[in-house]
C-alpha positions as CSV (number, residue, x, y, z in Angstrom):
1,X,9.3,-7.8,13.1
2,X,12.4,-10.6,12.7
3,X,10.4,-11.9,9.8
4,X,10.1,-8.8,8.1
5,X,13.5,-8.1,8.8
6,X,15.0,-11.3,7.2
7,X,13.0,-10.7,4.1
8,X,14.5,-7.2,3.4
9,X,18.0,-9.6,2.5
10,X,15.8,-11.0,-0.5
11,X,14.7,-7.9,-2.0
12,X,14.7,-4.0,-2.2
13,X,13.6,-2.2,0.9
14,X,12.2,1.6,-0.2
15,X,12.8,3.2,3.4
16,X,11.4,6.4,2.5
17,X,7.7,5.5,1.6
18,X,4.9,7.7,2.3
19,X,0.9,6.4,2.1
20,X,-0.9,8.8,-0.2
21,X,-4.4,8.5,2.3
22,X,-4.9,7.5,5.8
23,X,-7.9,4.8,4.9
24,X,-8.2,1.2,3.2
25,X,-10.2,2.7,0.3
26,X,-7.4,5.1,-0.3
27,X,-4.5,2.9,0.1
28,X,-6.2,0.4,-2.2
29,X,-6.5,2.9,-4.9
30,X,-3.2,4.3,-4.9
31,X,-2.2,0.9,-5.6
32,X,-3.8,-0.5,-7.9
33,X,-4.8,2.9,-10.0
34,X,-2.0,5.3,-9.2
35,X,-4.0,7.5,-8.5
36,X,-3.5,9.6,-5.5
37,X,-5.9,10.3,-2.2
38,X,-7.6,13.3,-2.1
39,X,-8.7,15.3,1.1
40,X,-12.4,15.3,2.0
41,X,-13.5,12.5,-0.7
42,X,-12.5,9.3,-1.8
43,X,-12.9,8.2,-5.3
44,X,-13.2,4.6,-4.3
45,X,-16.6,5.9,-2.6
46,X,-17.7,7.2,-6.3
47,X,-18.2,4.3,-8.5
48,X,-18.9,6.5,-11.6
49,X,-15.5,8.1,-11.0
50,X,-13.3,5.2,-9.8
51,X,-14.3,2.9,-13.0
52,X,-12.5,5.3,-15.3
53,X,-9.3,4.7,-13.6
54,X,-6.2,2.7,-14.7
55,X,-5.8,-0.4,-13.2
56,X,-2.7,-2.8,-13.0
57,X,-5.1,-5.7,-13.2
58,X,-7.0,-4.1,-16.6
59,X,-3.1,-3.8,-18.1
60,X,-1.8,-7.3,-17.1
61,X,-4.7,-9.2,-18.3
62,X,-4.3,-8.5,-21.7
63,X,-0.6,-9.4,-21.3
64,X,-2.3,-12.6,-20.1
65,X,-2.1,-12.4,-16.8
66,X,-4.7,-14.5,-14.9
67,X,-5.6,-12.6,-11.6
68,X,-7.1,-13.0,-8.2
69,X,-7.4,-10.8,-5.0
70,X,-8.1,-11.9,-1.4
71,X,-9.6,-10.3,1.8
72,X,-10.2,-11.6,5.1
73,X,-13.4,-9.6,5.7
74,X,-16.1,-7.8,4.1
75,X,-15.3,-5.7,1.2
76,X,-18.5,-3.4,1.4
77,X,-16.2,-1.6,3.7
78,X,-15.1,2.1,2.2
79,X,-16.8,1.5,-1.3
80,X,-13.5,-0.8,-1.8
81,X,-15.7,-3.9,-3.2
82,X,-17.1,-1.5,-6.3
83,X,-13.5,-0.1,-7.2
84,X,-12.3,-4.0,-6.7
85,X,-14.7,-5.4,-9.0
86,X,-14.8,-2.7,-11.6
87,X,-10.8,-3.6,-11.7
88,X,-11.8,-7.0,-13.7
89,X,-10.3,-9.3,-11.0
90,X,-10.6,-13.0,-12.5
91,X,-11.9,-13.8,-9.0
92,X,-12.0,-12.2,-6.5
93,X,-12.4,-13.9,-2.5
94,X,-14.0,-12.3,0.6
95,X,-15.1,-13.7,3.8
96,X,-18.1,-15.2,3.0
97,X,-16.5,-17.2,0.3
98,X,-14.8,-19.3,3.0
99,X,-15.0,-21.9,4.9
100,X,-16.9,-21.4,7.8
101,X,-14.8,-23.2,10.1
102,X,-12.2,-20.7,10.1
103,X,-11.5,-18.9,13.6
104,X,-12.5,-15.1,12.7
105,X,-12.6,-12.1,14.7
106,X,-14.6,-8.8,14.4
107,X,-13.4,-8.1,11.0
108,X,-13.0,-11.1,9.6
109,X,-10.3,-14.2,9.0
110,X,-7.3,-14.4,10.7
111,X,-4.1,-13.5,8.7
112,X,-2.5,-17.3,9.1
113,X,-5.5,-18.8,7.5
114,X,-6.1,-16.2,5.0
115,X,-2.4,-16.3,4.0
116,X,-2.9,-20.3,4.0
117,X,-6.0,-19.5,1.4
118,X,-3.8,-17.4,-0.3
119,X,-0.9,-19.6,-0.6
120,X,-3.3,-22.1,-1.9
121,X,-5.6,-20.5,-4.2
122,X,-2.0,-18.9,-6.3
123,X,-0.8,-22.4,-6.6
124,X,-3.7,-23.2,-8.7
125,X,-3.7,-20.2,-11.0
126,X,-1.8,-20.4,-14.7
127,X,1.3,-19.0,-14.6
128,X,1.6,-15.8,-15.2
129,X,-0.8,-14.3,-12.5
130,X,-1.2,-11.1,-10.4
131,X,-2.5,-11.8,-7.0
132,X,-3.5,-9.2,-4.1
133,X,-4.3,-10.3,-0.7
134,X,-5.4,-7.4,2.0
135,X,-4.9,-8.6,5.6
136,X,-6.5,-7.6,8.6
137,X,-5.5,-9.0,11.7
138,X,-3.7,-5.8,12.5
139,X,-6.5,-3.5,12.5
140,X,-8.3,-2.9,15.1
141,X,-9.7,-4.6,17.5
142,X,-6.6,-6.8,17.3
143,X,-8.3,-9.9,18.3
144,X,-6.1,-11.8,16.6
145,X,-5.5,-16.0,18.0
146,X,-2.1,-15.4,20.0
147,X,-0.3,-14.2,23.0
148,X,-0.4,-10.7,23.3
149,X,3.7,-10.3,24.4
150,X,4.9,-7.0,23.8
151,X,4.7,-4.6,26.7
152,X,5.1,-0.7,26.1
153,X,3.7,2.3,28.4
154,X,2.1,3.0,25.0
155,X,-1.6,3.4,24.4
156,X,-0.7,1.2,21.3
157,X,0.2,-1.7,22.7
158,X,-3.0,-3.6,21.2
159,X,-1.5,-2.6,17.5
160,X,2.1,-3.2,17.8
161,X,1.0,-7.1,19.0
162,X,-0.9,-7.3,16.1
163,X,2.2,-6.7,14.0
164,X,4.1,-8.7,15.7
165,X,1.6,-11.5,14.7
166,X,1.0,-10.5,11.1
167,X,4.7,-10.6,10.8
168,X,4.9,-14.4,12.3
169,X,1.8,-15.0,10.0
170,X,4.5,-13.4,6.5
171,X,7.1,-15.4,8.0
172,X,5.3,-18.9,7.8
173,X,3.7,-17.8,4.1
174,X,7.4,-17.2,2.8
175,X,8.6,-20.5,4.1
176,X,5.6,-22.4,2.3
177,X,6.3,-20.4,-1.2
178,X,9.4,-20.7,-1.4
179,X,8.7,-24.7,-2.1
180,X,6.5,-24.2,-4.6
181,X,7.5,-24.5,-8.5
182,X,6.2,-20.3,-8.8
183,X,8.3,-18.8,-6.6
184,X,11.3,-18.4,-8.7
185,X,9.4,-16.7,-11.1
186,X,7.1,-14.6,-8.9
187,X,7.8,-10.4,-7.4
188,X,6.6,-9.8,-4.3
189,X,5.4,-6.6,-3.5
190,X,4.8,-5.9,0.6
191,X,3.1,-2.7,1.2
192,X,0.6,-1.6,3.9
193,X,-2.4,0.4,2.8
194,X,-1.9,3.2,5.6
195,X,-0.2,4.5,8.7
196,X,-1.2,4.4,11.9
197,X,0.2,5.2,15.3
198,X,3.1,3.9,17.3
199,X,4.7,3.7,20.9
200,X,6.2,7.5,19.6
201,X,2.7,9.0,19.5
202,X,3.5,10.6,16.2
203,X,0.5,12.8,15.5
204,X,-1.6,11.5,12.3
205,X,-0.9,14.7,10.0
206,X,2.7,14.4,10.5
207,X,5.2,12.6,8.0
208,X,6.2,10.2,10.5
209,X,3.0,8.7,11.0
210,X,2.4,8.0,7.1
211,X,5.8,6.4,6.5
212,X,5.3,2.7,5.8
213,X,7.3,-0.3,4.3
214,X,7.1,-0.9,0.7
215,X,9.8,-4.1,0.1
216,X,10.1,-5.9,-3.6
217,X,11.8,-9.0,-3.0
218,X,12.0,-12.4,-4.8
219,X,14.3,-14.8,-6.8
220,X,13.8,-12.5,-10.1
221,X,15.4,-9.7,-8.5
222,X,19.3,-10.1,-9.0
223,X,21.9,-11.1,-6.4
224,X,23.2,-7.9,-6.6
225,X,20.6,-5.6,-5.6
226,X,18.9,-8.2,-2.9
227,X,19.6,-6.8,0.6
228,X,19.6,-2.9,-0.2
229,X,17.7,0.0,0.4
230,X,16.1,3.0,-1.8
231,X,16.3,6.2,0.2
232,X,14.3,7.7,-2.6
233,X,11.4,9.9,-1.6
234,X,8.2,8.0,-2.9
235,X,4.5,6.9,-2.6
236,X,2.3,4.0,-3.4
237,X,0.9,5.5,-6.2
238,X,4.2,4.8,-7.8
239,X,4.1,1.0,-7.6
240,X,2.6,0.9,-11.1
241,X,4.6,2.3,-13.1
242,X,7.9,0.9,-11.1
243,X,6.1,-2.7,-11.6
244,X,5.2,-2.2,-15.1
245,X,8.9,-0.8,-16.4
246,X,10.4,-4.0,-15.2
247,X,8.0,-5.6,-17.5
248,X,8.6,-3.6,-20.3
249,X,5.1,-2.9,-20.6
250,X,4.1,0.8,-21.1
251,X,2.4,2.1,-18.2
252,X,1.2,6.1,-19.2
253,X,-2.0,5.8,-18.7
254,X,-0.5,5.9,-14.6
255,X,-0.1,9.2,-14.9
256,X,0.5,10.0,-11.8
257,X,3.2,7.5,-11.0
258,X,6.7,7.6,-11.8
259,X,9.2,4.6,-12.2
260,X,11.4,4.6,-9.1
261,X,14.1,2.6,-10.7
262,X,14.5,5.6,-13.4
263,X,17.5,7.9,-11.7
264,X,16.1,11.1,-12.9
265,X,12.9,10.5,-11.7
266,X,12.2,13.4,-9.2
267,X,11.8,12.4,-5.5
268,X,8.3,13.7,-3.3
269,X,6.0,12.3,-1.7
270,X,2.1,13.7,-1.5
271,X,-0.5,12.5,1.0
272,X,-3.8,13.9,1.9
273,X,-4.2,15.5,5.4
274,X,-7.4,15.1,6.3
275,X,-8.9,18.4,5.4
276,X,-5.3,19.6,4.0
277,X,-2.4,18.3,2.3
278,X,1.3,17.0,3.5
279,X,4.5,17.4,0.9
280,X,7.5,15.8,1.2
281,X,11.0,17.0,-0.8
282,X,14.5,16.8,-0.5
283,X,13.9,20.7,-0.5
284,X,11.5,20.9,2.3
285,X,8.5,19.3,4.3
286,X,5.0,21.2,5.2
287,X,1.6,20.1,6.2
288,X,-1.2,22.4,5.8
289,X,-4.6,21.6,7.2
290,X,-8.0,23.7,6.1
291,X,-9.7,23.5,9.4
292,X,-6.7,25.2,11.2
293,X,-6.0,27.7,7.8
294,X,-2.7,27.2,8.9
295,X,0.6,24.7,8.5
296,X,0.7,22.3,11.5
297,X,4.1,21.6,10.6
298,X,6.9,23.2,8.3
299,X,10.3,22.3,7.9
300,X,12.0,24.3,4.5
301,X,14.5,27.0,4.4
302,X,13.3,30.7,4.2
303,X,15.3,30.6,0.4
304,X,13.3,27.6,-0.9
305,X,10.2,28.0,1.1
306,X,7.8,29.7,-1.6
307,X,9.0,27.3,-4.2
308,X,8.4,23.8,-2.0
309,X,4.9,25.3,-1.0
310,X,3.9,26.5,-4.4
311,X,4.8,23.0,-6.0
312,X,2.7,20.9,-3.4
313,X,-0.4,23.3,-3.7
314,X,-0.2,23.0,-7.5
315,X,-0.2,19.1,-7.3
316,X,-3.4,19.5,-5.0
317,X,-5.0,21.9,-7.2
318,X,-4.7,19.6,-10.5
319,X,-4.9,16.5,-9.0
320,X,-8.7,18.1,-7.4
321,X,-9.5,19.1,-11.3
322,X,-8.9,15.7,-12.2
323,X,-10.8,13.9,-9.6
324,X,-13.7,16.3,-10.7
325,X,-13.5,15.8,-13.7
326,X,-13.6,12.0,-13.6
């Protein structure tokens, strides 16, 4: 990822990042809502729940933000197009509302044109704006439009191509914006919406396997913090309220998410497991799943081990009330 890798010296690279679910639906919510995935259900697959959340979008427009958001397939996928368009999106793009000349594959548009669309469609929009755009090309089935070149004795050879591709695809998108008359003014937030596997064969309950990039980079951030790295313990669902404190606008109603630039702010990490739960601390590290009634990993000293366990199955317990209660 040399692409990826030059664009860490233009920002702040979080290298301790944790997805909050293991799906699209989940990744988009934690997002845009703060609000974290649960095991079992998805709120984005309840439209009567996932309405009532907070969404960045719902706060920036009346700070008067125009807004757009951009996928290269079909959003009916995982209940995400309901939560999208319940989000108030001034427009909102999906396959279909493309040209048909585009080369596409199973899921949809290939990240180089949809980045191209992207690239496009922001240059139009009055200043300020909040734009999304949710790539696919490195989901499977990888049939994205270039050689294949990386060769591992790994069954995921397919998927780390496919980075390898969506990472040329960022690299050419960066080169375009920086030219434009925006860019000095614009954040960019890279996140994925998920784990997934690697040439280490991490299993998908453990930590490893739901450790992904979260970069902010851009010409607003200053000179001296371009180039470093947060070692903070953290999660997606913590993007809004870290966006909106730079902003200065007041971000509560995130209840969920904490600002990552606040020093006191305590450091974990929550995801769902499936059917069980995963917790991350400085303290300790467990993963219990329901299936098994047992941890299927822990890693926390016998002195702190009732405290770390006690904390993350309060979090699940609460953050389940609230999702019923929605």
């Amino acid at each position: 990822r040399p692409n990826f890798k030059r664009l860490e010296q233009e920002g702040i690279l979080f290298t301790q990042h944790y997805a909050s679910g293991n799906r699209s639906d989940q990744g988009n919510v934690a997002v845009i809502s703060g609000f974290p995935a649960t095991p079992i259900s998805s709120i984005a697959h309840t439209p009567e729940k996932s309405q009532k959340l907070p969404g960045l979008v719902k706060i920036l427009k009346n700070e008067g933000y125009a807004s757009s958001y951009y996928f290269g397939g079909q959003l009916i996928y995982g209940g995400i197009k309901s939560y999208i368009m319940s989000n108030a999106f001034d427009n909102v793009y999906e396959m279909e509302d493309f040209e048909k000349h585009y080369p596409r594959g199973k899921l949809g548009i290939h990240d180089e044109y949809m980045l191209q669309e992207h690239l496009n469609g922001i240059s139009k929009l009055k200043e300020p704006f909040f734009s999304m755009i949710f790539t696919v090309s490195s989901h499977s089935p990888y049939d994205f439009p270039r050689e294949k070149i990386i060769q591992f004795a790994s069954m995921e050879n397919e998927y780390l191509n496919s980075v390898h591709y969506a990472d040329r695809c960022l690299g050419d998108y960066f080169k375009q914006a920086v030219e434009t008359n925006w860019y000095k003014n614009t954040l960019f937030i890279i996140v994925s919406d998920h784990g997934h596997g690697s040439q280490r064969n991490h299993s998908v309950l453990s930590k490893e396997y739901r450790k992904i990039p979260l970069l902010f980079l851009g010409d607003v951030i200053k000179d001296e913090f371009k180039g470093t790295q947060m070692a903070r313990i953290c999660s997606q669902i913590d993007i809004p309220s870290t966006l909106l404190h730079q902003l200065n606008i007041p971000s509560q109603e995130f209840s969920w998410s904490r600002n990552l630039f606040n020093p006191v702010t305590r450091e974990f990490a929550y995801y769902e497991a499936t059917e069980g739960i995963g917790w991350i601390s400085p303290d300790g590290y467990f993963v219990y799943h329901r299936q098994m009634n047992d941890y299927f990993q822990k890693q926390i000293s016998p002195e702190k081990e009732e405290q770390v366990i006690k904390t993350g199955k309060a979090y699940l317990q609460v953050l389940f009330q609230e999702y019923i209660d929605y």
